[in-house]
VOGU-3710 file (C-alpha; in Angstrom, 3 decimals, decimal comma):
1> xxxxxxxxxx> 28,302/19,688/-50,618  24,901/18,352/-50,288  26,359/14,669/-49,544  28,329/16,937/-46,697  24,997/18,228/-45,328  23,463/14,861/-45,217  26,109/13,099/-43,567  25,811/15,877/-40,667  21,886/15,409/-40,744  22,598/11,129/-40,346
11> xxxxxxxxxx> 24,988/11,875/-37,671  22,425/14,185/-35,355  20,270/11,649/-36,211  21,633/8,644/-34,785  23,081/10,752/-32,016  19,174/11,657/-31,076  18,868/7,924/-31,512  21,353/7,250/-29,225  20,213/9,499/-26,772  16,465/8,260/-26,538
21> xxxxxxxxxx> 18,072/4,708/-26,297  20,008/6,041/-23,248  16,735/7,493/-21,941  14,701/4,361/-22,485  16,695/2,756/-19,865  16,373/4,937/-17,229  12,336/5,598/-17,898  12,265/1,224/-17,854  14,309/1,057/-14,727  11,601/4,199/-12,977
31> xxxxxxxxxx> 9,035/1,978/-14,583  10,447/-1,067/-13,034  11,373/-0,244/-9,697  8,198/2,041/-9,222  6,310/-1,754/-10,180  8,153/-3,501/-7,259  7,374/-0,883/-5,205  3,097/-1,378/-5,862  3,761/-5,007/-4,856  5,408/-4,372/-2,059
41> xxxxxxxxxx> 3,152/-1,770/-0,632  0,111/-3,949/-1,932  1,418/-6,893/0,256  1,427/-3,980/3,218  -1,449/-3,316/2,923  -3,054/-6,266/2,575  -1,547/-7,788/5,982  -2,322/-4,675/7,574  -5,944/-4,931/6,733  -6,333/-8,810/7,337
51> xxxxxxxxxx> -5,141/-7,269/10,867  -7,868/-5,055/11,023  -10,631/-7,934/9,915  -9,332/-9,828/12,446  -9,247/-6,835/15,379  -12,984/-6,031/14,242  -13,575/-9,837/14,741  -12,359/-9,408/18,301  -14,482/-6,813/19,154  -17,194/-8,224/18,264
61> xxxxxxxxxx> -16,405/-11,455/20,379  -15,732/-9,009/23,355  -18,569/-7,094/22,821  -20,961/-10,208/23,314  -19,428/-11,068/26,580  -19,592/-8,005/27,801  -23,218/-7,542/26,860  -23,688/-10,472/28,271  -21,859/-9,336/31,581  -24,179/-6,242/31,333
71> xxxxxxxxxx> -27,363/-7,794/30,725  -26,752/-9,675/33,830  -26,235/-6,391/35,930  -29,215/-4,854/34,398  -31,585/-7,730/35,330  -30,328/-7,838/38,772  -30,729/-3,856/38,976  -27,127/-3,785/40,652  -23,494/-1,728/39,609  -20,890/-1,694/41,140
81> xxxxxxxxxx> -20,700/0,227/43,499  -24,348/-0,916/44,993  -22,596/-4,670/45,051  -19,748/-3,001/47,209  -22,312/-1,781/49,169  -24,450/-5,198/49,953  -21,230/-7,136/50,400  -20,281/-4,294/52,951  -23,871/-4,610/54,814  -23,862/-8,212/55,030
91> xxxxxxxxxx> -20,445/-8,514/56,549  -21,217/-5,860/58,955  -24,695/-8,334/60,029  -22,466/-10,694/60,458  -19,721/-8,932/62,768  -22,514/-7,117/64,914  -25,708/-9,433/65,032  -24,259/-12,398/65,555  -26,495/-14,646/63,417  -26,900/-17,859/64,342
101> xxxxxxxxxx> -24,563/-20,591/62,587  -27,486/-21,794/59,753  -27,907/-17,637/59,620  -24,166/-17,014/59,095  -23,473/-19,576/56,528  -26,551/-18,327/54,983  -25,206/-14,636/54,706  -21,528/-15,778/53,594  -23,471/-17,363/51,001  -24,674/-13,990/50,121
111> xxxxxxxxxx> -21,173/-12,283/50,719  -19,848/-15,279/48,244  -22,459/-14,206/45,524  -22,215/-10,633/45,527  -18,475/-11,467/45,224  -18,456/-13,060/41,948  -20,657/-10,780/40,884  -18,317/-8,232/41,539  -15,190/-10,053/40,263  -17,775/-10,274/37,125
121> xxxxxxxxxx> -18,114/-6,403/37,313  -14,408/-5,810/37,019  -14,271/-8,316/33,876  -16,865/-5,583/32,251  -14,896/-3,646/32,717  -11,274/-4,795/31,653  -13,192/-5,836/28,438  -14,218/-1,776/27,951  -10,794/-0,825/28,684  -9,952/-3,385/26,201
131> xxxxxxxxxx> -12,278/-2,895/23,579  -11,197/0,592/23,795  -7,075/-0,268/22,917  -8,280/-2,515/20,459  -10,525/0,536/18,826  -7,567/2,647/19,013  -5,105/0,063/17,356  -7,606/-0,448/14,806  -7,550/3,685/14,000  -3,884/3,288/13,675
141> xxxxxxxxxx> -3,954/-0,100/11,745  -6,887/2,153/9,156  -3,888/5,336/8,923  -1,106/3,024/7,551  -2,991/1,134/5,881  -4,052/4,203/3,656  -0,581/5,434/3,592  0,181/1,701/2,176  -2,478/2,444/-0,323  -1,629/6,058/-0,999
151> xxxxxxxxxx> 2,076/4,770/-1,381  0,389/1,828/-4,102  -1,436/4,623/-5,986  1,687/7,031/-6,041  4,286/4,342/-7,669  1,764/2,899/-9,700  1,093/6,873/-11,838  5,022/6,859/-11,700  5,321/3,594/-13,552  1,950/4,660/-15,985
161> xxxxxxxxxx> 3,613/7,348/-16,552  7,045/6,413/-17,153  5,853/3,846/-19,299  3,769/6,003/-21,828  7,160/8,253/-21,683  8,814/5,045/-22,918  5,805/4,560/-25,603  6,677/7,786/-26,992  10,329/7,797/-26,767  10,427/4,257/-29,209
171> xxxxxxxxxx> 7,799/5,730/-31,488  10,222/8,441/-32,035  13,383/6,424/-31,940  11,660/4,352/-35,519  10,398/7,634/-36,633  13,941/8,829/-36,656  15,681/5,227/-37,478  12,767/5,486/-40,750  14,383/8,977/-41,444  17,848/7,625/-40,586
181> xxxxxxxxxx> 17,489/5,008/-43,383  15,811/7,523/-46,162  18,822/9,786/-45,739  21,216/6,966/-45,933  19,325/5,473/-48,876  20,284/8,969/-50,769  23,641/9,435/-49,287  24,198/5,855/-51,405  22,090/7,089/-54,274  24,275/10,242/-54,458
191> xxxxxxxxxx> 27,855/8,621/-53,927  26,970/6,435/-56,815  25,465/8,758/-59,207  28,695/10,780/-58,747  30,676/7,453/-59,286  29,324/7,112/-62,547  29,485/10,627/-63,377  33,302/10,488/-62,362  33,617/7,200/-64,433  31,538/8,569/-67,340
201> xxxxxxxxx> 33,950/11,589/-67,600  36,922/9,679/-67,091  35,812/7,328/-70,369  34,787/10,910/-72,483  38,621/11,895/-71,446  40,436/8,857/-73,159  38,490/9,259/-75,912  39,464/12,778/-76,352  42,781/11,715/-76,102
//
């Protein structure tokens, strides 16, 4: 009867054993395919924020020349709209005064000036409107890049954990295969003792006879 009872105890045993086994593959597949998914949202986010580096390094290139662009306004005391003006003025000398031709070339020289100047005014401010798209992708670029590193930090607790999961689940799976081999070690121990107590009898009954 006992023999009976540890035969059912082996059997629950191994089918426990067989059952963590079948779990161990899925928590090393998790494991594994939460893994590949840190590398590839490390690789995201490391292109997305060499894009940034190099955005910032833009900027700062724009920003000079349009400092630069500024600085010469500022020295000059002039906008925009007072270069408008003086181009406006001159011309109009030049329609009602009649200058004479030395006068005229002089004053188209002017007009010519304040012209680049202006076409120098409009660069200032292309690069604002374009410093300001590139500070706007930049924002974006910064959002997705912490979602890439949000997604990284996610996948890489799922593999941590599934990994100490799988830890625990083989510790138990030789804590069981240890128990496993005790009970079969006595199974044996019992199915021979009862051998020889069969054979023992079996002798004592021929010599009775």
């Amino acid at each position: 009867m006992e023999n009976t009872n540890l035969k059912d105890i082996l059997n629950n045993i191994n089918k426990e054993i067989k059952e963590l086994y079948g779990a161990t593959k899925e928590l090393k597949e998790k494991r594994n395919n939460a893994n590949e998914k840190v590398k590839i949202h490390k690789i995201k986010r490391e292109e997305i924020n060499q894009l940034v580096k190099e955005k910032i390094e833009e900027i700062r290139k724009l920003k000079v020349n349009r400092t630069e662009l500024i600085n010469e306004f500022k020295g000059l005391m002039l906008n925009k709209e007072s270069i408008v003006k003086e181009i406006e003025r001159i011309e109009q000398i030049i329609k009602t005064h009649r200058p004479t031709i030395e006068k005229e070339r002089e004053l188209i020289g002017e007009v010519e000036y304040y012209r680049k100047l202006h076409a120098k005014s409009k660069v200032a401010d292309e690069l604002s409107a374009k410093l300001n798209t590139i500070s706007n992708e930049i924002s974006e670029l910064v959002k997705k890049s912490a979602d890439e590193h949000s997604k990284v930090v996610d996948n890489a607790k799922i593999s941590a954990d599934s990994h100490q999961k799988l830890i625990m689940a083989y510790d138990k799976i030789n804590q069981l295969k240890e128990e496993a081999n005790k009970i079969y070690n006595k199974i044996k121990e019992e199915v021979k003792e009862e051998g020889e107590k069969e054979e023992n009898e079996k002798e004592t009954n021929e010599e009775e006879k």
